[in-house]
Every structure is written in structure tokens, then in C-alpha cells.
N, C-alpha and C positions, 0 to 999 in steps of 0.2 A: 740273815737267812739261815735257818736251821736245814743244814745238810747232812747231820751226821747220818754214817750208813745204821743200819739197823742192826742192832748189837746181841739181842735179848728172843729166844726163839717162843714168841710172846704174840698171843695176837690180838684187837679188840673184838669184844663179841659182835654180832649183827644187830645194826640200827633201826632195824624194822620192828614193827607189833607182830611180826613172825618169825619163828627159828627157821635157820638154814633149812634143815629137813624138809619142812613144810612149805619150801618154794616147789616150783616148776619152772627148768630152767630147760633153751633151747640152744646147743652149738652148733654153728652155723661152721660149715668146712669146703673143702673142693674149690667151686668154682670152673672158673674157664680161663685163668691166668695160667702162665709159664709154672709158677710155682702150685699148681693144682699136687702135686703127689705128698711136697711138703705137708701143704695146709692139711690133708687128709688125716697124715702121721700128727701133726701136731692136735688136731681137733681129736684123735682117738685118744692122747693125751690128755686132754683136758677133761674126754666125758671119764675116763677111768679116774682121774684125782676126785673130782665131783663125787662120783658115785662111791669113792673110798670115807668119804663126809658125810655119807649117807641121803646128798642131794637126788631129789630126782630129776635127772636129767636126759635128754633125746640127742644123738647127733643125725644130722639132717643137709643136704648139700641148700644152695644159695640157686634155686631152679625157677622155674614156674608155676611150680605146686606152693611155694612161699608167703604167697602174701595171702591166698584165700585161706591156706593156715592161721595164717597171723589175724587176720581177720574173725576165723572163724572161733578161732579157743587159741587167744594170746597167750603165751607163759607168762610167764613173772618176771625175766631177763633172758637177755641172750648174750652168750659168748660170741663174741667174732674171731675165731678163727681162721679166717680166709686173708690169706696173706697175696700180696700182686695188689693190683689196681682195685679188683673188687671188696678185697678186704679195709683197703686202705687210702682209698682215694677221697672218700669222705660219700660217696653214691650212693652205697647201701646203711650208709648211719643216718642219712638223710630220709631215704624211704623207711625206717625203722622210726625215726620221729612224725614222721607225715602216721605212722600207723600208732604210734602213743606207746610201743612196744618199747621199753629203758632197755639199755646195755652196756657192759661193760667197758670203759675207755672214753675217749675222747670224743666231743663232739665232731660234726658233721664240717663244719668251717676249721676248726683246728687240725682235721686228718687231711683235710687238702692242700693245708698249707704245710705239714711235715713231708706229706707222699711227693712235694714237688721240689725237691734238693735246690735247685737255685733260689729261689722264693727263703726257704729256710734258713739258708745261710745267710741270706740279707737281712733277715730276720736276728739270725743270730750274731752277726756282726754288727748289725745298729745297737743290740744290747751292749755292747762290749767282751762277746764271748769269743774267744780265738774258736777261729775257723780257718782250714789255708786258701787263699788265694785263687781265685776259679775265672773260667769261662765259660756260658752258658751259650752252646753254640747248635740253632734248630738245621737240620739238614736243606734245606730250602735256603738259607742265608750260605753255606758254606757251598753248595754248589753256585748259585748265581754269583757269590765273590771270587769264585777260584780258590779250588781247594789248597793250593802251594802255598798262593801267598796267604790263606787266612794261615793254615800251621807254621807258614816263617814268621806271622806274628806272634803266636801263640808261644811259639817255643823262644820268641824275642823278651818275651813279656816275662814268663813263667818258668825260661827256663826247663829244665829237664834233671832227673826223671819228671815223669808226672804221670795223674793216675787220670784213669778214660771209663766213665760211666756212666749211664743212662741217667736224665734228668729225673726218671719217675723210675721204679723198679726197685726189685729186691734182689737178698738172696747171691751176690753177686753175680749175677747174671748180666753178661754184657762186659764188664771191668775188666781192664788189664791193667798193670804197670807198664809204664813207658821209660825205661832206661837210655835208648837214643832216640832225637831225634827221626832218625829214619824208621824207627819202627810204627811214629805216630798214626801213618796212614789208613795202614791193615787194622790197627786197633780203633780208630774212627769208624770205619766199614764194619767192624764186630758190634761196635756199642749200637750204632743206627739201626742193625737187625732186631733190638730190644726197643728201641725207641726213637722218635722222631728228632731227638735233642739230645746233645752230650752234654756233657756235663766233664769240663776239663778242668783239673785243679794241681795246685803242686804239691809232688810229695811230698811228705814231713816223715822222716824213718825215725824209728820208734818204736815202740811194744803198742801191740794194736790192743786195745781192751774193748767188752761191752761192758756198760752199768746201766744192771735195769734200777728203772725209780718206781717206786709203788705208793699208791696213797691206801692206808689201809683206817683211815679215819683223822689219824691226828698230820695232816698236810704229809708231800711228797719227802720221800726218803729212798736215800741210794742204797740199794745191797749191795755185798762185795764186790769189786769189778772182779771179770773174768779176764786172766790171761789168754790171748791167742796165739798161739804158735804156727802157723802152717808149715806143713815137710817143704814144701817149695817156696815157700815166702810169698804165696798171695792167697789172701780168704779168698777164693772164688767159690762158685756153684759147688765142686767138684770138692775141694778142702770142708768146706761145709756140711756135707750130708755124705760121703764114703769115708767108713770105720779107717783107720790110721793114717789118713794125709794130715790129721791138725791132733795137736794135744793143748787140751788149756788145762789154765792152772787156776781154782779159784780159792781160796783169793788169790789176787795176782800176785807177782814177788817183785808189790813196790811198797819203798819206805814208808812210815806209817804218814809224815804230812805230805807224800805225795799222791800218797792214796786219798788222804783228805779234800786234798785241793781236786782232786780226781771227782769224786764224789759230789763236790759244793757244782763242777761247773757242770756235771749232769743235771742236779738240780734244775741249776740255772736255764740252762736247757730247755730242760722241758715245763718248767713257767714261763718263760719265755714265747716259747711255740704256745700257749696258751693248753698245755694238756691234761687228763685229768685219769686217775685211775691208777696207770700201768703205762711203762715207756719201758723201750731202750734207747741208748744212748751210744753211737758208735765213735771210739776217740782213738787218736795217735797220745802216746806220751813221748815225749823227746829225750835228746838226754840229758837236758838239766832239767827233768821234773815237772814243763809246762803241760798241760792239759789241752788239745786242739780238735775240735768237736766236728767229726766227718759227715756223720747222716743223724735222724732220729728215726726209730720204727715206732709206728702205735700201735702194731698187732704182731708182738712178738714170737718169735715158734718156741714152738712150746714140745719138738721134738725131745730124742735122747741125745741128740747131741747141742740141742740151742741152747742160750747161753743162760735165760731167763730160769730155765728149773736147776741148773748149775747153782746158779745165786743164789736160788731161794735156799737150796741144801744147804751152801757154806753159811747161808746167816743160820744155820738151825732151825728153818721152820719147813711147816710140813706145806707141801704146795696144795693138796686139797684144800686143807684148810685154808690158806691162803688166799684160792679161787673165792673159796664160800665168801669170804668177809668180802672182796668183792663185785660179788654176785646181791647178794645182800646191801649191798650200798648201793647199786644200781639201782634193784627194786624200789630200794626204800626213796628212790628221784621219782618215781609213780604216783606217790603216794600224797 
């Protein structure tokens, strides 16, 4: 398996019978998810990189005026920047095929199986890829079982800490850390406000990293991982998107073969989950070095604080450029 991260601020040109320039490219932003303000900031991201390539590009929210567009004078590609359920659930890559419209990322069958955390982990566990230990537990089962006794099982099982998070969602919205037992409760009642299912796993403490993986022609490759830091010790909502709760460090400051190995099981990862384009990869490192693979995203933010324009700076490349090539491989799946 060729993991190595991308070393060289190097890119291949675009695979089409046309230059970057001479696409029409549309990004799709907003929405009606939790993370609508996000995707916004990130999709304004994305159309300024584009247009710094000299792409000509539209941003456009995901409404009802969409599809008689798409219909009416299709682009060339579209961005998905819409992050939450609609960017990522596989919904709208699906109506985007049904309309012959390419885009960039992963298919419509592969974004529903990363968007749904318990599914993925099984996924990534039948590969052989460390993931920790979970309970995938719908609100309908935990009431009709009695709430007490499912969490005396849960924390029988799994022990504690442990971490509490919506089976589908981003962004940490919903997640807490669980340090006692008795705090599990209130943070069940948190995650269920985001989603119908928790999603309950054990912690693994560690240096939290992202590593996006890109295909920018010659197969998937890691960029540097990002170090995470949060000022309180949990990436939530709030460490994420307000100036000084979190500092990362990219590259991260891990040893060079465990950055490797870092690296390989992002990879793995996202072949794994069957993805194609652009990933991230959410992992715990431990302290001897393992690599243990928490969530995947298919529609990464592309804010000033997300992790994916971080990466691309520290490998040395330019992220416009980067969009274009592909933007450009998208189109050229049209074709």
C-alpha cells in the first residue's frame, strides 16, 4: 500500500481535453443542517481558492432553485461544501448522479456509509483497522430497556472514561467526554438532541490528529497530520470554530515512523470506506505510537481554522491549485 504523505509541493496537471480555466465550476454551501454557518465560511473558502486559479466558479446554497439550474445549464463540476447530513449523507451526491452533474468526492453509496459512524467502524474493524470499542445505542431501545440498566451495561462493558456522540453528525456537536460514570446520563440526553442514536465508544487518550488523504491522480495520499490541541481538552463545536480555544500544530510533533504509520492507516481508511477524491481521517494516537481511527469526513471544512487547508500549506501546496486538479478529475468522470 503506497501511503506515503505528500512530500513534494507538486501537482499533476488536469486530465481533461480542457484547462482548469475553461471549466464552470458550481459550490454548493449552507443548507439546513446544524453546521449551515460552517459550510457557508467553508464554501466562501473554497470559491476564493478556485477563483485565485483563475476557475470560473458560482457559490450557490443547496435550495429549490437547484435542480432546474442543474437541469437547465449544468456546470462542469460541483464542489460539495455542505457539511451535516445534507452535504454528507450520500442524498445529495445521489440527486447529482440522477442529474449526470460529476463532483468532487465520493460517491453517493460510500458518503452514507462514512456519514453513519457505527456502520464505519464495522467497516473499519472487519479490515483490521484499530478503531475503540463502541455501542451503537438508538433512543427507542434505551428507553424501552431502561435507561440505568443499559448505562450499567455500557460502563460494565466499556468502562470509563468514554466518549458520547451522535451516530450521524459533525463538527462535534452533540459529544462529550465521559470521565464518571455518573455523568453518562446528561451526556446521552445531549447527544440524542443531535441525533436519534449514540454512538458510545471508549476513550483512548492521546494526541487527537486529522489526516486529510487526497487523490490528486496518481491513488490516495496522506498530507501531514494535524496536531489538535483544545484549551479544555475536548474538540467540540465551540474548540472548533472560536479563535484561541484549540491550537494545532501541522505537522504534528510525532516521531517520523509514527507519523508514518499515522499516515498508512488513514490510507487504509479511506480505501477501506470505498472513498475517492478528498478525506479526512479523525484518529487518537496513543502513547506507544498506535494509530486508532475515530470518525471519516467526506466533505471536509475548508474554514480558517479546518484542518484540511492546514495540511495542504504544511505539504507546500497551493490549495487553489489543489481544488482545480480536483475539480478537473471530477469533470473529466463526465466525459
Amino acid at each position: 500500500m503506497d501511503s506515503n504523505p505528500v512530500e513534494e509541493a507538486t501537482l499533476p496537471g488536469p486530465r481533461t481535453g480542457a484547462a482548469v480555466s475553461e471549466l464552470r465550476v458550481l459550490v454548493l454551501a449552507g443548507g439546513l443542517s446544524y453546521e449551515r454557518d460552517v459550510s457557508l465560511r467553508s464554501g466562501r473558502r473554497v470559491l476564493d481558492a478556485l477563483r485565485s486559479s483563475g476557475v470560473d466558479v458560482e457559490l450557490r446554497d443547496a435550495d429549490a432553485t437547484l435542480l432546474p439550474t442543474l437541469a437547465g445549464d449544468p456546470p462542469d463540476a460541483v464542489v460539495i461544501a455542505l457539511h451535516g447530513a445534507t452535504g454528507e449523507d450520500g442524498s445529495l451526491r445521489g440527486v447529482l448522479d440522477l442529474c449526470g452533474v460529476p463532483y468532487v468526492g465520493c460517491d453517493a453509496r460510500s458518503s452514507r456509509l462514512a456519514w453513519d459512524k457505527p456502520s464505519a467502524k464495522a467497516v473499519l474493524q472487519e479490515a483490521g483497522i484499530p478503531t475503540p470499542d463502541w455501542v451503537a445505542l438508538p433512543h427507542d431501545r434505551f428507553s424501552e430497556l431502561g435507561a440505568v440498566a443499559v448505562l450499567d451495561r455500557i460502563v460494565h462493558r466499556l468502562g470509563v472514561p468514554l466518549m458520547v456522540k451522535p451516530a450521524q453528525g459533525g463538527s462535534g456537536l452533540g459529544a462529550a467526554v465521559v470521565r464518571d460514570a455518573a455523568a453518562l446520563p446528561a451526556a446521552m440526553v445531549g447527544c440524542f438532541a443531535y441525533d436519534s442514536t449514540a454512538l458510545v465508544e471508549r476513550y483512548v487518550p492521546g494526541m487527537d490528529v486529522g489526516v486529510s488523504v487526497v487523490d490528486l491522480g496518481d491513488g490516495p495520499r496522506a498530507l501531514p497530520a494535524v496536531e489538535i490541541v483544545p484549551r479544555d481538552g475536548v474538540y467540540d463545536y465551540a474548540a472548533r470554530y472560536t479563535a484561541g480555544l484549540t491550537t494545532w500544530h501541522a505537522p504534528a510533533r510525532l516521531p517520523a515512523e509514527v507519523a508514518a504509520r499515522v499516515a498508512e492507516t488513514a490510507v487504509a481508511a479511506h480505501r477501506a470506506l470505498g472513498l475517492r477524491d478528498v478525506s479526512r481521517v479523525d484518529l487518537i494516537v496513543d502513547e506507544q505510537g498506535g494509530a486508532h481511527v475515530l470518525e471519516v469526513t467526506v466533505s471536509p471544512g475548508m474554514t480558517e481554522t479546518s484542518l484540511l487547508p492546514l495540511a495542504v500549506k504544511a505539504a507546500g501546496l497551493d490549495l487553489g491549485a489543489m481544488l482545480g486538479t480536483l475539480v478537473a478529475r471530477a469533470a473529466a468522470r463526465n466525459h
